[in-house]
N, C-alpha and C positions, 0 to 999 in steps of 0.2 A: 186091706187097703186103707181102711178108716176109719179109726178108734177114737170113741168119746166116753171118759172117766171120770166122772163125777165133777161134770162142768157146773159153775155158776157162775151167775150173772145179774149185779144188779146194777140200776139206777139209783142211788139214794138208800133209800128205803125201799125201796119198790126190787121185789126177786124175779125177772125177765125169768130168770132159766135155777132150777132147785135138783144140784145133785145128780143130771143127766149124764147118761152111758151107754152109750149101743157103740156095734160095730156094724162094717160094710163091708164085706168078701169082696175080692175081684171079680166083677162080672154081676154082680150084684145088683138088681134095683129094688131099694128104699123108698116107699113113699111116706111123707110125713105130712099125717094131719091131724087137724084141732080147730078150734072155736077160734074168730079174729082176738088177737091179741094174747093166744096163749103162747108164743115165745118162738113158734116155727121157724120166722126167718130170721131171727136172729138165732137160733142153732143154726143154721147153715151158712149164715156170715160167716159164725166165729169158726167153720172149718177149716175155713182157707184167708183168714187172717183179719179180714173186711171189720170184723169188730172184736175187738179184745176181751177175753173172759178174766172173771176174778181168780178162780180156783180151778182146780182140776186139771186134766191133760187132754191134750188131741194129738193125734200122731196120723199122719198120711203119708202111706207108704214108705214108715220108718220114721219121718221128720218131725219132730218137738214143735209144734205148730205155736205154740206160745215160748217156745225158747229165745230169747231177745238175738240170739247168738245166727238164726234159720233169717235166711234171705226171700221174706215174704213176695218179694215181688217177681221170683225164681220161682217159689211156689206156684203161685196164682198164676204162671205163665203153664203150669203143668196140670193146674184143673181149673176148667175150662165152667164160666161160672154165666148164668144165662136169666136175666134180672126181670121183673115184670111188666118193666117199662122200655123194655127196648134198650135204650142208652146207646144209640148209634150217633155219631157224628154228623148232624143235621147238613153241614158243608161240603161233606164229603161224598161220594158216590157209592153205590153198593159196595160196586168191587176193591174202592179205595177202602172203604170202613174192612174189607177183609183182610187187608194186603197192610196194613197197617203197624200192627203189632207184629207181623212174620218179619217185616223189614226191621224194627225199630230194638223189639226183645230178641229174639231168633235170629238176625242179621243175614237172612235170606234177601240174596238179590231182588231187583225187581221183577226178573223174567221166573224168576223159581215161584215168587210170591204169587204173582200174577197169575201162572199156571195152578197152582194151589188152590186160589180159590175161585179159578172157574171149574174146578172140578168138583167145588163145595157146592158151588150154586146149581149145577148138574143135578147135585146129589137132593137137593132139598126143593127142586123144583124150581129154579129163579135161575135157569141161565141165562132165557132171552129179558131180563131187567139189572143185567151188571152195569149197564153205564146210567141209570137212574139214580135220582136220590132219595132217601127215605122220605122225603114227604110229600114223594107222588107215589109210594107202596101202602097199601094196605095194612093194618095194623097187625093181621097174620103173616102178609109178606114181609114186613119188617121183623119179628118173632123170627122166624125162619132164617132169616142174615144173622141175626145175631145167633143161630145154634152155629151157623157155619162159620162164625168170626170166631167161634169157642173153639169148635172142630178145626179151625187153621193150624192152633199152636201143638195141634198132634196129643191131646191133657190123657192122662191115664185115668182121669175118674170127670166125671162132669156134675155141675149143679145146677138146679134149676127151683129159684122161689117165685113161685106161683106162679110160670112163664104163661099159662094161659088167663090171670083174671083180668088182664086190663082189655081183653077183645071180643068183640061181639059175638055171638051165637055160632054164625055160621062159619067162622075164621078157626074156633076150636077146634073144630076137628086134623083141619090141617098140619097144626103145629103137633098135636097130636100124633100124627100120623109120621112125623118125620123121628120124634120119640118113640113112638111104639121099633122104627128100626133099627134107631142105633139100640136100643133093648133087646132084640133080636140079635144083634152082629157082633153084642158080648160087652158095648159099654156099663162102664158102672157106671151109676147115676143116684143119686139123693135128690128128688121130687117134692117140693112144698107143694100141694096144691089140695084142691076140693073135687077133683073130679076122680070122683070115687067107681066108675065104669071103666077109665086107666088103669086106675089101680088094682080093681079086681082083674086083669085084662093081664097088665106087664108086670107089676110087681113081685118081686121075690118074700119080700118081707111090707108091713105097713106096722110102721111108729104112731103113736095117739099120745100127743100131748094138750096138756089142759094147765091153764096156769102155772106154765116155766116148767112142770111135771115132767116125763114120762111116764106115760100111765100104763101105757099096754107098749108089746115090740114083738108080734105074734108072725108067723108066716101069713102069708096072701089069703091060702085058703081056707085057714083056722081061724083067721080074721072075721073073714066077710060067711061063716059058718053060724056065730052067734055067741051067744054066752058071753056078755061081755062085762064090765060093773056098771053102774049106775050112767057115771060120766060119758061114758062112751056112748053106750046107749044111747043115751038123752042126744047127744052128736048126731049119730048115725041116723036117726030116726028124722031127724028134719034136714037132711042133707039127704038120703036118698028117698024121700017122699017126691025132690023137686028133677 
């Protein structure tokens, strides 16, 4: 479903991403972690086009993701990408921010769109808050809109960088909890984050990258089993201490 081939990426002088390659099967969920500023979510921009790499290839579900030639915004309407800050339209009402892009990219009516995403908000726990606005929801309950503003456009694979660190303690779990099912119902998913109890929990595979690296791309339970190098290690130990 998602192939990366010795991607890089830099700044300047500065190497964001060194020579990175994994794949994502259909049905797949990828968690990818590392220390802040080792390259994570910028690997998962440049999947689906958000930020252009130097070298190398990505291909989603066939498509030259850096081919000048691939209709990026075609793309991105078919993976379904879910950012850490929310990025809902402050003016807009719940079910307007879902209803949005179905009308606009997808050219679904307003009665089709409408129904669509009160079936999302069903789905994720917020039907009784579709005529609200994001900033009388909770920073989980906005998390939450924004999985189902992703889950609108129907995407074959979804992304998620760090959807939980911008929200308080008790909010994680929820968002959590709407991920651990679509992980169950067979989405593929690419996971930036640090909560490493999801990842032992849903994940298929767990990625470790450390400056722009990949270092490790082990399955779930060979992962969180041991044996790891130095880096990781040194990772792992003050992240699941907390």
């Amino acid at each position: 479903m998602i192939e990366l081939n010795g991607v890089t990426k830099s700044y300047g002088d500065f190497d964001v991403l060194k020579n990175c390659s994994t794949k994502v099967d259909r049905g797949e969920i990828v968690v990818i972690c590392g220390p802040s500023g080792s390259g994570k979510s910028t690997l998962i921009k440049c999947v689906n086009g958000l930020e252009p790499f130097d070298s190398g290839s990505i291909k989603v579900h066939g498509i030259e993701v850096g081919d000048p030639k691939t209709d990026l915004t075609d793309l991105r309407s078919r993976v379904g990408m879910v950012f850490q800050n929310f990025e809902l339209f402050p003016h807009l009402s719940v079910i307007e921010n879902i209803k949005l892009a179905q009308k606009i990219v997808l050219g679904r009516s307003d009665n089709v769109s409408d129904n669509k995403a009160k079936q999302l908000l069903d789905r994720v726990g917020l039907a009784d808050q579709a005529r609200k606005y994001p900033s009388q929801l909770s920073g989980g309950q906005q998390q939450r809109v924004a999985i189902a503003r992703a889950l609108a456009m129907d995407p074959i694979a979804m992304l998620f960088d760090e959807p939980t660190s911008a929200l308080d303690p008790e909010m994680i779990s929820e968002v959590l909890d709407v991920m651990t099912d679509l992980a169950k119902e067979g989405m593929t998913m690419m996971v930036v984050t640090h909560e490493m109890g999801f990842a032992r929990r849903v994940a298929t595979r767990v990625v470790f990258i450390d400056q722009g690296e990949i270092v490790e791309d082990r399955p779930s339970d060979d992962f969180f089993s041991g044996h790891h190098n130095q880096r990781t290690d040194a990772f792992l130990s003050k992240i699941l201490h907390h």
